[in-house]
N, CA, C and O atoms as a Maestro MAE file, in Angstrom:
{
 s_m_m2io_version
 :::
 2.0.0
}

f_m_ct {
 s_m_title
 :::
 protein
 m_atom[240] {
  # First column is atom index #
  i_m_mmod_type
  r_m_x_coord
  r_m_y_coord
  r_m_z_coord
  i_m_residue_number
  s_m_chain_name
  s_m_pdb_residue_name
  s_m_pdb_atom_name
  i_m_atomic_number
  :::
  1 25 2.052 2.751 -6.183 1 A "UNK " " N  " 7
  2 3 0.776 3.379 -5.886 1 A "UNK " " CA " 6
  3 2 0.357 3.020 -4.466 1 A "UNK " " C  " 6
  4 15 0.404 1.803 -4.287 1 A "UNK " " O  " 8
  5 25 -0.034 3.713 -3.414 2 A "UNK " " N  " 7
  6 3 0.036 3.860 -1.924 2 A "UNK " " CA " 6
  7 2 -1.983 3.289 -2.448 2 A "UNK " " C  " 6
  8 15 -2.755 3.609 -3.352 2 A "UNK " " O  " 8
  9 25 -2.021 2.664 -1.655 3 A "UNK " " N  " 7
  10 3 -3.577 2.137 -0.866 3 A "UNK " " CA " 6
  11 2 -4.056 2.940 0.095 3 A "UNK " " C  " 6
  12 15 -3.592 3.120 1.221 3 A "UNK " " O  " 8
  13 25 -5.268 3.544 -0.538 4 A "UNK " " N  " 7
  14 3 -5.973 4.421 0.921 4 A "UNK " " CA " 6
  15 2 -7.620 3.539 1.227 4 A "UNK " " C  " 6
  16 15 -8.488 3.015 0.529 4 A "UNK " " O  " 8
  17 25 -7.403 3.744 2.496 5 A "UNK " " N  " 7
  18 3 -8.550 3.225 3.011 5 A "UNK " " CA " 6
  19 2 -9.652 4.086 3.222 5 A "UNK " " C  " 6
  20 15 -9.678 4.958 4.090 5 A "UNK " " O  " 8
  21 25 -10.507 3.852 2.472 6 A "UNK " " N  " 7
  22 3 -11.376 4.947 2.217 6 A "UNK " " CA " 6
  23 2 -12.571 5.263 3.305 6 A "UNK " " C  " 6
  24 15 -13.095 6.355 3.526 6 A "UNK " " O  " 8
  25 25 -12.888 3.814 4.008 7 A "UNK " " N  " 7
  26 3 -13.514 3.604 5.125 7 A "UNK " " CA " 6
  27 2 -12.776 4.438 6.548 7 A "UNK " " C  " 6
  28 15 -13.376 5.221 7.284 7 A "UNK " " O  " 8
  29 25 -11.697 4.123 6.642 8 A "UNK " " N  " 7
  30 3 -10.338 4.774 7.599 8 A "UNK " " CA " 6
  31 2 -10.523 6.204 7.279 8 A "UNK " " C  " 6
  32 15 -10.870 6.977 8.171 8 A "UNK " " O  " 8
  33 25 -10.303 6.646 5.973 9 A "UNK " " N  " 7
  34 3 -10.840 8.156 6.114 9 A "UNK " " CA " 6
  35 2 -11.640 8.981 6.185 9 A "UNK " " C  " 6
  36 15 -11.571 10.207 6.269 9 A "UNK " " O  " 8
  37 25 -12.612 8.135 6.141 10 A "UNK " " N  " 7
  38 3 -14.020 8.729 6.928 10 A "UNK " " CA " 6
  39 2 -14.639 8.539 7.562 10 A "UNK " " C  " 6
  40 15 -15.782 8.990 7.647 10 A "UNK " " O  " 8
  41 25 -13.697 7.221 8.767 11 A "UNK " " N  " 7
  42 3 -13.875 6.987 9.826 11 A "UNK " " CA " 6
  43 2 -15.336 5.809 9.975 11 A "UNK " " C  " 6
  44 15 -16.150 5.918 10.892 11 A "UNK " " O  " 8
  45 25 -15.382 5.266 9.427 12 A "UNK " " N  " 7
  46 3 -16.721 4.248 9.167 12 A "UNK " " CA " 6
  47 2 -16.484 2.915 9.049 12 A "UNK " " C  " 6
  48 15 -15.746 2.458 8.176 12 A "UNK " " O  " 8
  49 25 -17.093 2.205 9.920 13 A "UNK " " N  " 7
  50 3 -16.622 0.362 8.889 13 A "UNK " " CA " 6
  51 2 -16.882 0.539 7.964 13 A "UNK " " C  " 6
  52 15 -17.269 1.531 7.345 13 A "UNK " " O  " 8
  53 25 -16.566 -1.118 7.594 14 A "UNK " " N  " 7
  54 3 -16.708 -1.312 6.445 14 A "UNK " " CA " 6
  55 2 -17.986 -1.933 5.579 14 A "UNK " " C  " 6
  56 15 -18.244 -2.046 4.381 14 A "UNK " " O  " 8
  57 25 -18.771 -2.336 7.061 15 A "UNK " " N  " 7
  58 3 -20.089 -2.564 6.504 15 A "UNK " " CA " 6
  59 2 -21.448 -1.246 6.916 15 A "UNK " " C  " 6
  60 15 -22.675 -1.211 6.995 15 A "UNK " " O  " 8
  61 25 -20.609 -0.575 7.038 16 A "UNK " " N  " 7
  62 3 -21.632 0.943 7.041 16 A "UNK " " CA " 6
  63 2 -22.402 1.124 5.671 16 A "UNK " " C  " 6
  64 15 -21.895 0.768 4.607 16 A "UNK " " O  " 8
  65 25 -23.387 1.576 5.739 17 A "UNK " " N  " 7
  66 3 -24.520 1.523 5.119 17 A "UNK " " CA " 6
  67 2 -24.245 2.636 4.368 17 A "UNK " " C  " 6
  68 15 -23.055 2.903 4.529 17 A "UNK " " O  " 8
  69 25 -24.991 3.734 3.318 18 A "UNK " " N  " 7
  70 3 -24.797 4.714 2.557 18 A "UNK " " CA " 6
  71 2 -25.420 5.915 3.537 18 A "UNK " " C  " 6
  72 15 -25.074 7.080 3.343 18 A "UNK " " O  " 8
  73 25 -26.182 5.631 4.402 19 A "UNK " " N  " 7
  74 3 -26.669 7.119 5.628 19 A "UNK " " CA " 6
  75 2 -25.587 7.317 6.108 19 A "UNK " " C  " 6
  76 15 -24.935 8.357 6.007 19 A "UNK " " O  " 8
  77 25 -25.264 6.263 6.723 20 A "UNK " " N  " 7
  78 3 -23.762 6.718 7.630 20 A "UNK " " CA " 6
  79 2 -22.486 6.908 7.178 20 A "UNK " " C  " 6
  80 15 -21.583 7.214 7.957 20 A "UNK " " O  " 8
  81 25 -22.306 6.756 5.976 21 A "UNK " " N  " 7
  82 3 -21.371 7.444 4.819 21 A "UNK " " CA " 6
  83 2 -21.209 8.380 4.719 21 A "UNK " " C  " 6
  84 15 -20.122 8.956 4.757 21 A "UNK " " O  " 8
  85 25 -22.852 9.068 4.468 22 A "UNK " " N  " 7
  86 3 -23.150 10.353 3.371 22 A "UNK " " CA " 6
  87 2 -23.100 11.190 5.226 22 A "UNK " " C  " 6
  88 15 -23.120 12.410 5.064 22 A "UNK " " O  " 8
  89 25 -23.064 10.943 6.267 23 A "UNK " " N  " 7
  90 3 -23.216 11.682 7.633 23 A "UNK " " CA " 6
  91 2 -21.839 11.579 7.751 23 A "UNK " " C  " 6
  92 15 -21.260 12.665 7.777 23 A "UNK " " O  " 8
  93 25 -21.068 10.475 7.839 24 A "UNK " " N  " 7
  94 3 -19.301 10.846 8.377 24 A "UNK " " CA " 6
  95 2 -19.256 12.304 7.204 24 A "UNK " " C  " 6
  96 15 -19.393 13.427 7.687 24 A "UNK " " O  " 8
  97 25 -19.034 12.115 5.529 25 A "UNK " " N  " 7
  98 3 -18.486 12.367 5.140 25 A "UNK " " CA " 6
  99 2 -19.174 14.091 5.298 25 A "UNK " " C  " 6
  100 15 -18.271 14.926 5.241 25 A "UNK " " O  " 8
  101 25 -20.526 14.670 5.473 26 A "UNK " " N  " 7
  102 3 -20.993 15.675 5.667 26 A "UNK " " CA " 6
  103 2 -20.198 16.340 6.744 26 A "UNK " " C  " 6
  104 15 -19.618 17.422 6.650 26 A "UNK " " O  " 8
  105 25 -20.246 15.581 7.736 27 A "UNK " " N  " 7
  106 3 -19.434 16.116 9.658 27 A "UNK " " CA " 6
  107 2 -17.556 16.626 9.453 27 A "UNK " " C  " 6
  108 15 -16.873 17.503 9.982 27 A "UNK " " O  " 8
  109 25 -17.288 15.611 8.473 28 A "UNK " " N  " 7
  110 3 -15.958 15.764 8.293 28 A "UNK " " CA " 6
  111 2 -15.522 16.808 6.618 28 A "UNK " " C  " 6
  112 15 -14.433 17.034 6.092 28 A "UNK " " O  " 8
  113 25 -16.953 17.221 6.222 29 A "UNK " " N  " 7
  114 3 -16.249 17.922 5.082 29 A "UNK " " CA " 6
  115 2 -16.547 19.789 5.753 29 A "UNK " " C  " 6
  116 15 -16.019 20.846 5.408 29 A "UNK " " O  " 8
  117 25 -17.469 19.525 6.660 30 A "UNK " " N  " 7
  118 3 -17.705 20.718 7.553 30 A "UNK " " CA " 6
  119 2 -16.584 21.141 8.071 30 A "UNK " " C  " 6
  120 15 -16.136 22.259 7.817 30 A "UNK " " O  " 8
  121 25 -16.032 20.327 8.823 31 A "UNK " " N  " 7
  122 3 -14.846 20.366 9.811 31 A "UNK " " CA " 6
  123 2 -13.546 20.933 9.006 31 A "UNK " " C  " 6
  124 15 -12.732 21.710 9.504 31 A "UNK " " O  " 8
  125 25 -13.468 20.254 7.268 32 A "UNK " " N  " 7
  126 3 -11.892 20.281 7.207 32 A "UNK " " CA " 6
  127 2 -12.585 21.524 5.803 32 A "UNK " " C  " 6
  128 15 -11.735 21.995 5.047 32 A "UNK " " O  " 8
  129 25 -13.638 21.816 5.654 33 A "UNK " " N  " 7
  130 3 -13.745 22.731 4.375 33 A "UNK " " CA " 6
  131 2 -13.036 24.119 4.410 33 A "UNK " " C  " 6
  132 15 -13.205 24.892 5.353 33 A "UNK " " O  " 8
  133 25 -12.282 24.387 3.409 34 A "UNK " " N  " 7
  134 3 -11.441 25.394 3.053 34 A "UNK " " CA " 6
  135 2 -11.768 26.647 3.543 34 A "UNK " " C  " 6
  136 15 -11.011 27.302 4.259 34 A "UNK " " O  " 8
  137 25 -12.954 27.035 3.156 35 A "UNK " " N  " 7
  138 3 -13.407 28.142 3.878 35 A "UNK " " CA " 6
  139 2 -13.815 28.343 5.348 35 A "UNK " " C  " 6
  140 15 -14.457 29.262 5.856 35 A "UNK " " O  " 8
  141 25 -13.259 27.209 5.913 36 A "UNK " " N  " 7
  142 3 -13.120 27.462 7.327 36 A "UNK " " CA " 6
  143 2 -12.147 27.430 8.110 36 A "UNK " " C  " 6
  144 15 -11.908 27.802 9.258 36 A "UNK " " O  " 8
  145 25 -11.601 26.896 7.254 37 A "UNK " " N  " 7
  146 3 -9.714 26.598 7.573 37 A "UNK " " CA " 6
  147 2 -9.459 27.517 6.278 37 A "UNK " " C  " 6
  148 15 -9.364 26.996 5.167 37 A "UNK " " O  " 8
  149 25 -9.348 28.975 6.475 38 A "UNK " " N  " 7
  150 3 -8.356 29.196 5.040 38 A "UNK " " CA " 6
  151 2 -6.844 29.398 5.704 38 A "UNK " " C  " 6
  152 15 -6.469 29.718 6.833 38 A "UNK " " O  " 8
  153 25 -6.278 29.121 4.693 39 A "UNK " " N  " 7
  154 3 -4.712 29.292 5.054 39 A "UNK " " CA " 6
  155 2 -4.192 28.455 5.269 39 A "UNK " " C  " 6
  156 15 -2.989 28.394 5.525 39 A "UNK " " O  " 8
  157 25 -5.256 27.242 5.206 40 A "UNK " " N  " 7
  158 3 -4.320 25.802 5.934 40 A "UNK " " CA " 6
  159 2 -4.014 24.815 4.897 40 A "UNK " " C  " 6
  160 15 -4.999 24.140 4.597 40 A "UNK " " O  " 8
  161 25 -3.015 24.551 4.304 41 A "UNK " " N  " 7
  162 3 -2.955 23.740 3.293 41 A "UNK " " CA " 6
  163 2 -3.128 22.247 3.622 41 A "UNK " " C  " 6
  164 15 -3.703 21.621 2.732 41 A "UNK " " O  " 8
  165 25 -2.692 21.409 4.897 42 A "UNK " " N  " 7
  166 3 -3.393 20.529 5.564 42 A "UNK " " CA " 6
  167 2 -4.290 20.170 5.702 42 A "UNK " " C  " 6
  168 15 -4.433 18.962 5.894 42 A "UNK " " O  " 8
  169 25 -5.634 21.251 5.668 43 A "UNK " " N  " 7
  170 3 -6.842 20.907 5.915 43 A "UNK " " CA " 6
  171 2 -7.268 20.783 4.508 43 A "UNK " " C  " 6
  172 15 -7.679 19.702 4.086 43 A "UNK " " O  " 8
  173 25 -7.204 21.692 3.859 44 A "UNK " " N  " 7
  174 3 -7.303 21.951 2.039 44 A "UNK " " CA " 6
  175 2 -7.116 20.062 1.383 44 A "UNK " " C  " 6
  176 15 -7.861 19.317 0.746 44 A "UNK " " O  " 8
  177 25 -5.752 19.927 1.960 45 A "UNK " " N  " 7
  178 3 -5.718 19.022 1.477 45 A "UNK " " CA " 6
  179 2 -6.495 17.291 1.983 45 A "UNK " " C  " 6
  180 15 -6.700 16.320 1.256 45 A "UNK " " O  " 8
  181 25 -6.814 17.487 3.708 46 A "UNK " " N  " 7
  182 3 -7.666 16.512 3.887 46 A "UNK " " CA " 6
  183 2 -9.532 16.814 3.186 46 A "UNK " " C  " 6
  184 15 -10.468 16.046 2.962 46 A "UNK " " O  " 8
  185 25 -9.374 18.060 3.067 47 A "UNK " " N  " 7
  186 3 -11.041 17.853 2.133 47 A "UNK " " CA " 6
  187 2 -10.813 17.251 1.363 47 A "UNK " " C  " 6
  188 15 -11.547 16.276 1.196 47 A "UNK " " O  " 8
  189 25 -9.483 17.497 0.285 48 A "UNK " " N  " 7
  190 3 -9.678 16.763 -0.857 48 A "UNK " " CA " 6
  191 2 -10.059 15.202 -0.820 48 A "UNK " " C  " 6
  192 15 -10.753 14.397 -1.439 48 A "UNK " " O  " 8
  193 25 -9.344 15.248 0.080 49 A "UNK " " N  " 7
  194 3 -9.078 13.399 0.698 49 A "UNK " " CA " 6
  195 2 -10.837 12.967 0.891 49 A "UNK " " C  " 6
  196 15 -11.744 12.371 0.310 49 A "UNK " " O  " 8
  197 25 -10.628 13.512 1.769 50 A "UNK " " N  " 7
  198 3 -12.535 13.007 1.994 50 A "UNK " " CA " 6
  199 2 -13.569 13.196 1.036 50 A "UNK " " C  " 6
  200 15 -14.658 12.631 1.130 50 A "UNK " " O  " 8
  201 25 -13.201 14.125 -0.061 51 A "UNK " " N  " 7
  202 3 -14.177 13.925 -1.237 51 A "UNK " " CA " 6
  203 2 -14.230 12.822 -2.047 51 A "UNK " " C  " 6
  204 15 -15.179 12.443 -2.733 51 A "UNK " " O  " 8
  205 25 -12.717 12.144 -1.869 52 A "UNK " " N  " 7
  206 3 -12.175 11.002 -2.911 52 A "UNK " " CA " 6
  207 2 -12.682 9.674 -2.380 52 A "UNK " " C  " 6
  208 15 -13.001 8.706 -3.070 52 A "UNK " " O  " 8
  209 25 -12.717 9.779 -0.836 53 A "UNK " " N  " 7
  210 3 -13.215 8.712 0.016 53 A "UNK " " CA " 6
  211 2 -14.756 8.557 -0.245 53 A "UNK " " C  " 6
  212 15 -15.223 7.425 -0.377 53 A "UNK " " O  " 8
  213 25 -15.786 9.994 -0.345 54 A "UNK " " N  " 7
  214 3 -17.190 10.044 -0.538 54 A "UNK " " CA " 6
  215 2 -17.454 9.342 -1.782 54 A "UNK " " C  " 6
  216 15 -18.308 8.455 -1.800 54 A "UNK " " O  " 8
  217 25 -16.721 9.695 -2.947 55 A "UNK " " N  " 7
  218 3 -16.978 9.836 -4.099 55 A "UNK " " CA " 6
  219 2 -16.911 8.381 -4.901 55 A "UNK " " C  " 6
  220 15 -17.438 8.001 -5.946 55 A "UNK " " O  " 8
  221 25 -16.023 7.737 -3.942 56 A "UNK " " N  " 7
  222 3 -15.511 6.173 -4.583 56 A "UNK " " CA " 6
  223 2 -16.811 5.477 -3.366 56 A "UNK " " C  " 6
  224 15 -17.565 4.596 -3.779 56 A "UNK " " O  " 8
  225 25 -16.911 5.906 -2.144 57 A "UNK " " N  " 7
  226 3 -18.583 4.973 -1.160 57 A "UNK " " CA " 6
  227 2 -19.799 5.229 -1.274 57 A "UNK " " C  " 6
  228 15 -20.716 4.444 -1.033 57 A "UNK " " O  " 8
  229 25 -19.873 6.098 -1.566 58 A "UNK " " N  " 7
  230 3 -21.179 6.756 -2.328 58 A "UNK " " CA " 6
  231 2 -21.759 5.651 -2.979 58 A "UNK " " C  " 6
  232 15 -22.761 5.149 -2.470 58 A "UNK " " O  " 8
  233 25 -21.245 5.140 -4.133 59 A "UNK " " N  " 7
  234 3 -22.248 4.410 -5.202 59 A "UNK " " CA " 6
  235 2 -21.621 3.250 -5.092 59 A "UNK " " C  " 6
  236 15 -20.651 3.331 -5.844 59 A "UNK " " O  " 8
  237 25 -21.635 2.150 -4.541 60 A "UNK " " N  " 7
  238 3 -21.403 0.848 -4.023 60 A "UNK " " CA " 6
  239 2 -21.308 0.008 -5.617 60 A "UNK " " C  " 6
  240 15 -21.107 -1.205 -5.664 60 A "UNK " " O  " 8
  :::
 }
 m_bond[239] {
  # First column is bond index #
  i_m_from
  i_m_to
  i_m_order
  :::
  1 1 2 1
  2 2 3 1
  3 3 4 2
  4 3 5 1
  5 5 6 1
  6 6 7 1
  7 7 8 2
  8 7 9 1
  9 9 10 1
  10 10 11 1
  11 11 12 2
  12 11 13 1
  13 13 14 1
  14 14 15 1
  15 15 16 2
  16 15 17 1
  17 17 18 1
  18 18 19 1
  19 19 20 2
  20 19 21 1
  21 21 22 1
  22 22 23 1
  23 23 24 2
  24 23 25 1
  25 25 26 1
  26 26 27 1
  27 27 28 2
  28 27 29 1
  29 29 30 1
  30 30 31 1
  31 31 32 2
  32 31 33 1
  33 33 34 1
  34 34 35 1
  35 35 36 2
  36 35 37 1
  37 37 38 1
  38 38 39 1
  39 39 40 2
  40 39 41 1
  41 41 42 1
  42 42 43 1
  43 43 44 2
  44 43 45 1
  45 45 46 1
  46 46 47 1
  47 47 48 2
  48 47 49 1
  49 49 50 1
  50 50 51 1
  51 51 52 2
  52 51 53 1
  53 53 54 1
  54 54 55 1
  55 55 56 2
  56 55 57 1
  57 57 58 1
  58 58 59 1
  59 59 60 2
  60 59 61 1
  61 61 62 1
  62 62 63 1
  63 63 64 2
  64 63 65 1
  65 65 66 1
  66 66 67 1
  67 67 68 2
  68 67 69 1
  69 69 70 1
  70 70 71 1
  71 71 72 2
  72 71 73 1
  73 73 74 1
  74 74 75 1
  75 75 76 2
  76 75 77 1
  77 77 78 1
  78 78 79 1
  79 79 80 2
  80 79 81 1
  81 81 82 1
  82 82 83 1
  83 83 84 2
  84 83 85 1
  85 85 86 1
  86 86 87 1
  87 87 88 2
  88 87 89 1
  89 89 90 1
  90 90 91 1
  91 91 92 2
  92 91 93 1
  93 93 94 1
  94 94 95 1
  95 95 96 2
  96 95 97 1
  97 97 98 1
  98 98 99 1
  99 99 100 2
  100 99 101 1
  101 101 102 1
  102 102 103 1
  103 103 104 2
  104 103 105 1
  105 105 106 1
  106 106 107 1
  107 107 108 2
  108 107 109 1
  109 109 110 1
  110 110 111 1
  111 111 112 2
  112 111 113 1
  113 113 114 1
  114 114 115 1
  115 115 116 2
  116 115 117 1
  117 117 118 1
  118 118 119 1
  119 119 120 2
  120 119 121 1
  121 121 122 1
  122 122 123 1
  123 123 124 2
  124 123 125 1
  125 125 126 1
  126 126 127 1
  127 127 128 2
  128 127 129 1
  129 129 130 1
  130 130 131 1
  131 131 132 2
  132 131 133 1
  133 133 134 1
  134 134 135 1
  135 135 136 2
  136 135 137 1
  137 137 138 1
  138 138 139 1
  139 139 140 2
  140 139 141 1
  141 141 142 1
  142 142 143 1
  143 143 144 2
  144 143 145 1
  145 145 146 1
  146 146 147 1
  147 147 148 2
  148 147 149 1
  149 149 150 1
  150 150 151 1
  151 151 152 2
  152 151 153 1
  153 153 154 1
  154 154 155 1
  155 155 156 2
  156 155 157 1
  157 157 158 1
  158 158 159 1
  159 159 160 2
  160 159 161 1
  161 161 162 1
  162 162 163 1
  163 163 164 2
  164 163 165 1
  165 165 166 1
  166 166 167 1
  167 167 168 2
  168 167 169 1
  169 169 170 1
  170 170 171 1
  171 171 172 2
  172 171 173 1
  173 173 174 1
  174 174 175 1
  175 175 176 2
  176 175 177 1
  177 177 178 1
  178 178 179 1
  179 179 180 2
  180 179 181 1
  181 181 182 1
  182 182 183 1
  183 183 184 2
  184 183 185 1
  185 185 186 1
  186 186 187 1
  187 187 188 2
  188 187 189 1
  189 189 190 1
  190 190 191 1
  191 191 192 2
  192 191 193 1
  193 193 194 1
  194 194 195 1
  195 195 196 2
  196 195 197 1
  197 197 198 1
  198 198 199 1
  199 199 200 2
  200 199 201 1
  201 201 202 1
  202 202 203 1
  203 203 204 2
  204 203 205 1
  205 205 206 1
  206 206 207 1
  207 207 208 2
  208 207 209 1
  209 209 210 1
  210 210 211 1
  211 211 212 2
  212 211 213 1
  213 213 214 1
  214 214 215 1
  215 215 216 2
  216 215 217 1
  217 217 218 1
  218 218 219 1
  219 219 220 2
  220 219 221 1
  221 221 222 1
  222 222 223 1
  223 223 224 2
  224 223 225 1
  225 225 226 1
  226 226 227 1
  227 227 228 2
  228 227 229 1
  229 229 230 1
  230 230 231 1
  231 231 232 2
  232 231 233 1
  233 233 234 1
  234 234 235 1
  235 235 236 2
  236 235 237 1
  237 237 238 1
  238 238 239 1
  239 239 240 2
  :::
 }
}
């Protein structure tokens, strides 16, 4: 099982607070969301990534 750094993928320390969480992960779900990239399975697949990163920093 591969270790992801969930901080690393949404670009934040690690003592970042939940504003600056919920702001990386807003800036970067803009950027890589499907319907702005369609066709890109790369990007498709870094949203997913960054939802998994939100979803596990979100609630401390």
């Amino acid at each position: 099982m591969e270790f992801k750094d969930y901080y690393k993928i949404l670009g934040v320390p690690r003592d970042a607070d939940e504003k600056t969480i919920k702001a990386a992960y807003r800036r970067l779900a803009r950027k890589y969301h499907p319907d702005v990239n369609k066709g890109d399975p790369k990007a498709e697949e870094k949203f997913k990534e960054i939802n998994e990163a939100y979803e596990v920093l979100k609630d401390p």
